[in-house]
C-alpha beads as a LAMMPS data file, in Angstrom:
LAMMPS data file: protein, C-alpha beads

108 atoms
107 bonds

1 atom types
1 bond types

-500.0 500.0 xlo xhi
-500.0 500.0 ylo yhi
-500.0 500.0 zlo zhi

Masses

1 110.0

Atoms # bond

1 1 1 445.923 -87.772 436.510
2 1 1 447.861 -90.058 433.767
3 1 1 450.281 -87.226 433.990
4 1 1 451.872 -88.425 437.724
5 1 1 451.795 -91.838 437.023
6 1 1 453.881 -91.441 433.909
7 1 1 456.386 -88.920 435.995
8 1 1 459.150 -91.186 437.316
9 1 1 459.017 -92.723 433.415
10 1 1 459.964 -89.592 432.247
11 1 1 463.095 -88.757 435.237
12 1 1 466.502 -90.349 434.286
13 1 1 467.968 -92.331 436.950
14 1 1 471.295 -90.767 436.163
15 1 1 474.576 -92.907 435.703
16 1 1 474.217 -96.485 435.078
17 1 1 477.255 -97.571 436.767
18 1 1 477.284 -97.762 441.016
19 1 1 480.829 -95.349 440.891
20 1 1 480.702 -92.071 442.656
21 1 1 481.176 -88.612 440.232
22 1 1 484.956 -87.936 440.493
23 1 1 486.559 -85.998 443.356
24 1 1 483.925 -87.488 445.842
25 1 1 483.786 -90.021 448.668
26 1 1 481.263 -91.690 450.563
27 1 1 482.287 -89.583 454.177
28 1 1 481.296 -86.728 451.198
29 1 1 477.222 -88.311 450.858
30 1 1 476.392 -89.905 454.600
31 1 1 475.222 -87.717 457.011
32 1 1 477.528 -88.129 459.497
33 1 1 478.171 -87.416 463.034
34 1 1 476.456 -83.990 462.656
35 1 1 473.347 -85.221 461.112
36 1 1 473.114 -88.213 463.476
37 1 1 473.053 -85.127 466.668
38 1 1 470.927 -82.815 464.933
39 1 1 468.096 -86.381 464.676
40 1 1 468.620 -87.216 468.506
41 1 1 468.273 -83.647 469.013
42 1 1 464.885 -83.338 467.442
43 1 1 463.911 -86.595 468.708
44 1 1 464.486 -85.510 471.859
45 1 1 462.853 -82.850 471.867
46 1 1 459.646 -84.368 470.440
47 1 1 459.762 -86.792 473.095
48 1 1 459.279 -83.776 475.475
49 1 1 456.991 -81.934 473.721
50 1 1 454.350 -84.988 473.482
51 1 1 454.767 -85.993 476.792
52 1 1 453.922 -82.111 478.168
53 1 1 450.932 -82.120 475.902
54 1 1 449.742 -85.584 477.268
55 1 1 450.076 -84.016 480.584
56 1 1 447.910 -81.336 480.105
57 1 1 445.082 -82.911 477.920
58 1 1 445.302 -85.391 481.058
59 1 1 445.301 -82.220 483.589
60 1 1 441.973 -80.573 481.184
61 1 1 440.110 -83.502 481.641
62 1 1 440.269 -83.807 485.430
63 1 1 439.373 -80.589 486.037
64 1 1 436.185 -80.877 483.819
65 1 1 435.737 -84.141 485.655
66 1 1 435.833 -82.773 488.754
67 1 1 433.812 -79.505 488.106
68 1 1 431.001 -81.718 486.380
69 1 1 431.363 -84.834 488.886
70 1 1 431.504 -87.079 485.280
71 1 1 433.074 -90.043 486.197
72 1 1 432.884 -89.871 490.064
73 1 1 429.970 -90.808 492.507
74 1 1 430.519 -87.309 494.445
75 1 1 428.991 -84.493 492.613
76 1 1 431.293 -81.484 492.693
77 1 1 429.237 -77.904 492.221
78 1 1 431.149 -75.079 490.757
79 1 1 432.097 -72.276 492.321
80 1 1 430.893 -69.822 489.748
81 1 1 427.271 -71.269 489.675
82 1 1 426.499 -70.796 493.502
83 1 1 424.808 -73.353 494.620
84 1 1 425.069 -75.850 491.794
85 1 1 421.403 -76.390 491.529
86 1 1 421.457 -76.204 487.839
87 1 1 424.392 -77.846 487.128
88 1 1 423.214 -80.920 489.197
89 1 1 422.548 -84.033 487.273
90 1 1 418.865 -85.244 487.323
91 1 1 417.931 -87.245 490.298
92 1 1 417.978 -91.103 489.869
93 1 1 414.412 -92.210 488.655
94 1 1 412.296 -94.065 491.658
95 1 1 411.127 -96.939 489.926
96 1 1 414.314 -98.334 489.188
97 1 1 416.173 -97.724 492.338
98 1 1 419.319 -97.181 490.522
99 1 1 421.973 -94.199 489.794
100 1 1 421.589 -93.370 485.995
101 1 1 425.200 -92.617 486.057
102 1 1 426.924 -94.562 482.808
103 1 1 428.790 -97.739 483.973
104 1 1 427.588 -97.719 487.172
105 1 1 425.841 -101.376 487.969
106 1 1 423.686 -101.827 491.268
107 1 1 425.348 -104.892 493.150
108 1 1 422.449 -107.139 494.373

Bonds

1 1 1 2
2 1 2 3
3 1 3 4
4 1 4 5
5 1 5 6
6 1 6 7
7 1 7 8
8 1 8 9
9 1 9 10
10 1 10 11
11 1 11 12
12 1 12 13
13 1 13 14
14 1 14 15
15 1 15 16
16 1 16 17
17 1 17 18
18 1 18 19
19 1 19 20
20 1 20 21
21 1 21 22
22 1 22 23
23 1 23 24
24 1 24 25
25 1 25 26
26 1 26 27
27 1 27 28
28 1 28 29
29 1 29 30
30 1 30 31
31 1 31 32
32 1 32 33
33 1 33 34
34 1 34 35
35 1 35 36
36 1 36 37
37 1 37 38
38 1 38 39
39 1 39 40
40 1 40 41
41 1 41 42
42 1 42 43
43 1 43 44
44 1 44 45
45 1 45 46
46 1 46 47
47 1 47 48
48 1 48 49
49 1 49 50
50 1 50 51
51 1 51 52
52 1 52 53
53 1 53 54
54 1 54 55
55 1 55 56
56 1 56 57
57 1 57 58
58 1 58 59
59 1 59 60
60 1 60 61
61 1 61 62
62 1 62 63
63 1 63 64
64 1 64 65
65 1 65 66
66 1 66 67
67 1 67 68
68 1 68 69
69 1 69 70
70 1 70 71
71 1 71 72
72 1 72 73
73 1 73 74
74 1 74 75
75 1 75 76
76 1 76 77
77 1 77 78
78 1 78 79
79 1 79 80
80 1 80 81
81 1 81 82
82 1 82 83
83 1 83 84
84 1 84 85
85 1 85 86
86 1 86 87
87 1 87 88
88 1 88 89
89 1 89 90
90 1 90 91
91 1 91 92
92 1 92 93
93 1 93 94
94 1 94 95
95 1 95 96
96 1 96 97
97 1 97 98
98 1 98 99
99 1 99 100
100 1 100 101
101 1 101 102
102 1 102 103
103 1 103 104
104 1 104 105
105 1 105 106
106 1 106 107
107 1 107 108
């Protein structure tokens, strides 16, 4: 583990001096105008790729909403269980009145 710490000791930081190596120029190290396209170009299209996979993580999550009835006060049965008689959610409890549904306060 001493080993990587004692790495960037060992690496010389080549010239001293703040000159370029002869026969180059600084257009010769930037980037330039085709590195700057080719970042906006992946940018861009990373922009579009999260954004579509927002969508359908949001898309997911209402249909399992929906086919549950998880966050609504309508239950919705499935159409692959029948009648939806086992996929109901348990009756509210008679002694307190209330639907056991999280979040959901009785006004009163």
């Amino acid at each position: 583990m001493n080993f990587l710490y004692s790495l960037p000791l060992t690496v010389s930081p080549g010239a001293e001096d703040d000159e370029l190596k002869t026969g180059l120029s600084i257009a010769d190290v930037t980037p330039g105008l085709l590195g700057f396209l080719v970042t906006l170009f992946m940018v861009i299209v990373v922009f579009f790729l999260i954004r579509d996979m927002v969508k359908r993580i949001r898309r997911v999550r209402y249909r399992e909403q929906a086919r549950t009835g998880v966050g609504s006060d309508v239950f919705i049965p499935s159409a692959e269980s029948g009648a939806g008689a086992a996929d109901a959610p348990p009756a509210p409890k008679a002694s307190d009145g209330g639907d056991t549904t999280p979040g959901y306060y009785k006004r009163g």
